[in-house]
C-alpha positions as CSV (number, residue, x, y, z in Angstrom):
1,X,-15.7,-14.4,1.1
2,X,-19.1,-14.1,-0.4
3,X,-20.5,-10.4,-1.3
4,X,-17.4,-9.0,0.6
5,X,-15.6,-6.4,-0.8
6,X,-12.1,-4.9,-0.9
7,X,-10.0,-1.7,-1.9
8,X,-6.7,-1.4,-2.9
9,X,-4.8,1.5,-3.5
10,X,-1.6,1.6,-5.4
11,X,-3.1,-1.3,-7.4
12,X,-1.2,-0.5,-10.8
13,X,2.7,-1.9,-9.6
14,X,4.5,-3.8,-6.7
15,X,3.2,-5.0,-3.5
16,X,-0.2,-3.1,-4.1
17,X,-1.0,-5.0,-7.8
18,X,0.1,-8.4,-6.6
19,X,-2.2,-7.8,-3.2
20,X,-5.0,-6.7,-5.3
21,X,-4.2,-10.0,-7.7
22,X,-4.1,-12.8,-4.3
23,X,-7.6,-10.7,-2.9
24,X,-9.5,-11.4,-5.9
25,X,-9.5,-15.3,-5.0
26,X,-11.3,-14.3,-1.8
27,X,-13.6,-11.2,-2.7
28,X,-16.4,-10.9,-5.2
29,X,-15.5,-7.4,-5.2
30,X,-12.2,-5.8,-5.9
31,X,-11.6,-2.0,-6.3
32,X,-8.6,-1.2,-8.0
33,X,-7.4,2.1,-7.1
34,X,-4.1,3.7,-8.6
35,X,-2.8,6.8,-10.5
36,X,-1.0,5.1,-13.2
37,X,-4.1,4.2,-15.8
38,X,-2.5,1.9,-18.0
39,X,-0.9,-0.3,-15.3
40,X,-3.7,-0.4,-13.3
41,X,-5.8,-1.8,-16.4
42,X,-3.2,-4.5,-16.6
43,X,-3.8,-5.3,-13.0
44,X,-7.7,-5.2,-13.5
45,X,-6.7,-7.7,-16.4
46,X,-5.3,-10.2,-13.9
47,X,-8.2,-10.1,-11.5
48,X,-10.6,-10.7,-14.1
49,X,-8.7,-13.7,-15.1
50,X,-9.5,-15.0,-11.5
51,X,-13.2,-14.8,-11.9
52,X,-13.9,-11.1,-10.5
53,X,-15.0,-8.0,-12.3
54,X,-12.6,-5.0,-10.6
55,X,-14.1,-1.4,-10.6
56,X,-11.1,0.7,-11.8
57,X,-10.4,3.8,-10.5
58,X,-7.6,5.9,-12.2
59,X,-7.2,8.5,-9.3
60,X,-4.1,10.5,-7.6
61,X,-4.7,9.7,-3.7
62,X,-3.2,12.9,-2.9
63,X,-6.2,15.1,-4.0
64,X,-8.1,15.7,-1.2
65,X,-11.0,14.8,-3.3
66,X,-10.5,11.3,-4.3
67,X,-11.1,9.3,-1.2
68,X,-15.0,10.6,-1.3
69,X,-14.6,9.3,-5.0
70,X,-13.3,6.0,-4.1
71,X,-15.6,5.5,-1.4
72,X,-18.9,6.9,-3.2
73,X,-17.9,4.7,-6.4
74,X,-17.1,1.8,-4.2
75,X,-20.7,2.3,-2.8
76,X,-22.8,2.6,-5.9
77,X,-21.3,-0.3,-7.6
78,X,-21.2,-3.0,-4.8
79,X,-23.3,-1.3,-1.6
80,X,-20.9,-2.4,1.2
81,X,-16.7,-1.8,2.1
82,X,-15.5,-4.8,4.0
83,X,-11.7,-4.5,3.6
84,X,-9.8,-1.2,2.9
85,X,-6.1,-1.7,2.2
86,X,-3.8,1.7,1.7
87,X,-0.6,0.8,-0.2
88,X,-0.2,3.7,-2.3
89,X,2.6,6.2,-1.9
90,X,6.4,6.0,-3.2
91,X,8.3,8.8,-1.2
92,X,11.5,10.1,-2.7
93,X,14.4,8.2,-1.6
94,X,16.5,11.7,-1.3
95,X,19.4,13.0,1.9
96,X,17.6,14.2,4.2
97,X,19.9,17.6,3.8
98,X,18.8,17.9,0.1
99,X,15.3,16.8,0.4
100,X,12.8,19.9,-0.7
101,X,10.2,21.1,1.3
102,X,7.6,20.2,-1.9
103,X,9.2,16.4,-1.8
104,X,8.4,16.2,1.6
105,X,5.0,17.4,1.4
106,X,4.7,15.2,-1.6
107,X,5.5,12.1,0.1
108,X,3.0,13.1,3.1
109,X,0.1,13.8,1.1
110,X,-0.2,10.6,-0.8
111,X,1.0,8.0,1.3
112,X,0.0,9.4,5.2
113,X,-2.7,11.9,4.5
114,X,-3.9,9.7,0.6
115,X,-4.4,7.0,4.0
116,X,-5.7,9.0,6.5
117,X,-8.4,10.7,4.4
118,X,-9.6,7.5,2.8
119,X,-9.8,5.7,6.3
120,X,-11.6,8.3,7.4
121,X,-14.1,8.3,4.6
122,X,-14.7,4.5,4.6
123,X,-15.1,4.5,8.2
124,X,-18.8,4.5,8.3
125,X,-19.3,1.4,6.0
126,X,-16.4,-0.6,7.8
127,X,-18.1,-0.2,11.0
128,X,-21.4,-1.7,9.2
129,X,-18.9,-4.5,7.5
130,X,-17.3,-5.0,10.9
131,X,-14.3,-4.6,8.2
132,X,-10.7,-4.6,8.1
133,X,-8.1,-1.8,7.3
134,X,-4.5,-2.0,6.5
135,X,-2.0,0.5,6.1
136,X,1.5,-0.2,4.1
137,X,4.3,1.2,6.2
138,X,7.5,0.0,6.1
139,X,10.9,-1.3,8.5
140,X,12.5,2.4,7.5
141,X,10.1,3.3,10.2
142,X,12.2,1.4,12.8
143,X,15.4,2.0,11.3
144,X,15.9,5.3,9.4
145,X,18.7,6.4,7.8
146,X,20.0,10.2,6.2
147,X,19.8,8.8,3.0
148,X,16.0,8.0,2.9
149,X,15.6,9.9,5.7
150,X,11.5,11.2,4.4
151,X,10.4,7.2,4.0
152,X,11.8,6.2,7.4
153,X,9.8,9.7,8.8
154,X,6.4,8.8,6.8
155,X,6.3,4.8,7.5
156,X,6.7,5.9,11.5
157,X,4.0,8.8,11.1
158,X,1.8,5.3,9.2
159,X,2.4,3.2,12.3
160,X,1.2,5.8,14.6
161,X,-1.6,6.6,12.5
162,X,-2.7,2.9,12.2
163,X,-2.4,2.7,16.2
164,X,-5.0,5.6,16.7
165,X,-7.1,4.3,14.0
166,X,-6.9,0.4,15.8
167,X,-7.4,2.2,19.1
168,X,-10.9,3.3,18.2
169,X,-11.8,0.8,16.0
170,X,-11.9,-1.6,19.2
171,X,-14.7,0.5,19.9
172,X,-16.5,0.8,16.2
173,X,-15.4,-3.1,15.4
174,X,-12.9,-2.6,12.6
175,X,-9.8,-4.4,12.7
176,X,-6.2,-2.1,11.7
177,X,-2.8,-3.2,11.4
178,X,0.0,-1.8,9.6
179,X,2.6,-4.0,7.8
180,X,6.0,-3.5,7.8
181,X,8.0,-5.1,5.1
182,X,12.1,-5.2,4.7
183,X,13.4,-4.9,1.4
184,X,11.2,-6.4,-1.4
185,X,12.2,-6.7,-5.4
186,X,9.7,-4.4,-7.0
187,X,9.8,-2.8,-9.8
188,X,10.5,0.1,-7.7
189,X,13.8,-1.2,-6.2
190,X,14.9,-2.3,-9.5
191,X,14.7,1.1,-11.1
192,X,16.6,2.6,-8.0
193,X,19.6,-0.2,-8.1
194,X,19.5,0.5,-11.6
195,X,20.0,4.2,-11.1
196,X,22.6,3.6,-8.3
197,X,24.9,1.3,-9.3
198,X,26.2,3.2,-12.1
199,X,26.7,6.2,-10.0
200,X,28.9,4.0,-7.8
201,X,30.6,2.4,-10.6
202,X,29.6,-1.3,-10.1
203,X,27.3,-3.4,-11.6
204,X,23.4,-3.6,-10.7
205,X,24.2,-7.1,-9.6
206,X,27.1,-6.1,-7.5
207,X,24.8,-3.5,-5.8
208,X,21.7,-6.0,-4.9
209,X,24.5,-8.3,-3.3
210,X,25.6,-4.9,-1.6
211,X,21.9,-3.6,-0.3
212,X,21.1,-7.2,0.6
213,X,24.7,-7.7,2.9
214,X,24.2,-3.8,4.4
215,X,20.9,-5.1,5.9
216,X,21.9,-9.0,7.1
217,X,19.6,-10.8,4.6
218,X,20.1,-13.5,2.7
219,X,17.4,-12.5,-0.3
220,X,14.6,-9.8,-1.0
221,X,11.1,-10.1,-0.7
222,X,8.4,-10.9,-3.5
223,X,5.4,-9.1,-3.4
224,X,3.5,-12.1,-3.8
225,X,4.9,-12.6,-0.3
226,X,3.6,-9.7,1.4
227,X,0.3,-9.9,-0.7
228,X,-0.4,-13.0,1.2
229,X,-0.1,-11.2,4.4
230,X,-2.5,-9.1,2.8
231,X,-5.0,-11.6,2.6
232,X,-4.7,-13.1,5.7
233,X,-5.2,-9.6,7.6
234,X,-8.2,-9.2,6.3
235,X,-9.9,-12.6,6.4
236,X,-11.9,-14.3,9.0
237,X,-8.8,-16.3,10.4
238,X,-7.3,-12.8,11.4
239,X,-10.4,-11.4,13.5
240,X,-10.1,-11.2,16.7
């Protein structure tokens, strides 16, 4: 899409870094927004190798103040916001009887409010874009469970959020959806199989078999996958 423009957060790893990697063979524009620095300048690396200069914004989408940052830099570099894509936010996968009240709050305020507030902010120039926002969420929302019981709470709050959000952007013509991926191999999920099979005395193998029979699927996601989903949410095919 010519002189469009898009923003990812949680650009640096997973589903976010291969979404911002598939967008940057459709935008001219790419913001690349994440709190890991050095990651994220691996992703930027990748997205120049497809043609497109990223701005990179090494920012913690929990402070209050970073979505005016993302939105004012986003601004002065390119001048427009056509799609806005919030995939930040890894919640502690913790019991939900020995989960903190600081780990929930934690979990909130990067990957709800780090949404809400940058939505919010980029509002204005998606109405002028006639843009497209999408909000990462998650199948915990549908089915949660006592052992992640804070990501199944979060993704649900994300799907009703992205529902208010769709419900006036009928009115101000911007598009929302929320996506709601099962599980998908990330570096994420690798670390935590890694973590929990020893604890349960079987091999990290043994325990993706496990994960993968405990939910009826036959493999995990890529997040190439899911970035392609991406894409297609926020291109012209997916207006209504």
């Amino acid at each position: 899409m010519k002189n469009a423009v898009a923003i990812v957060t949680g650009a640096s790893q997973g589903i976010g870094r291969a979404t911002a990697i598939r967008l940057a063979l459709d935008f001219s524009g790419v913001v690349l927004v994440a709190r890991n620095g050095e990651k994220l300048r691996e992703t930027a690396d990748e997205v120049k190798n497809r043609g497109v200069e990223p701005l990179v914004l090494d920012l913690d989408m929990s402070k209050v103040e970073s979505p005016d940052t993302v939105v004012t830099r986003t601004l002065e570099r390119f001048g427009r916001i056509d799609a806005l894509l919030n995939i930040a936010g890894a919640v502690p996968q913790v019991d939900v009887l020995e989960m903190t009240d600081q780990q929930w709050n934690d979990g909130m305020e990067l990957k709800l409010h780090g949404a809400r507030r940058l939505t919010v902010r980029a509002w204005d120039a998606l109405k002028q874009s006639r843009g497209s926002v999408v909000l990462m969420s998650g199948n915990s929302a549908l089915f949660p469970k006592s052992g992640y019981a804070a990501v199944g709470t979060i993704n649900a709050a994300i799907v009703a959020l992205a529902k208010a959000f769709s419900d006036r952007g009928v009115k101000d013509g911007v598009q929302v959806n929320s996506v709601l991926p099962g599980p998908v191999m990330t570096g994420r999920r690798e670390c935590y199989l890694a973590r929990w099979a020893p604890a349960h005395n079987v091999s990290v193998e043994a325990a993706r078999v496990k994960f993968l029979s405990d939910v009826g699927i036959e493999r995990y996601g890529r997040p190439e996958e899911i970035a392609d989903l991406m894409a297609f949410l926020v291109s012209p095919g997916a207006a209504g």
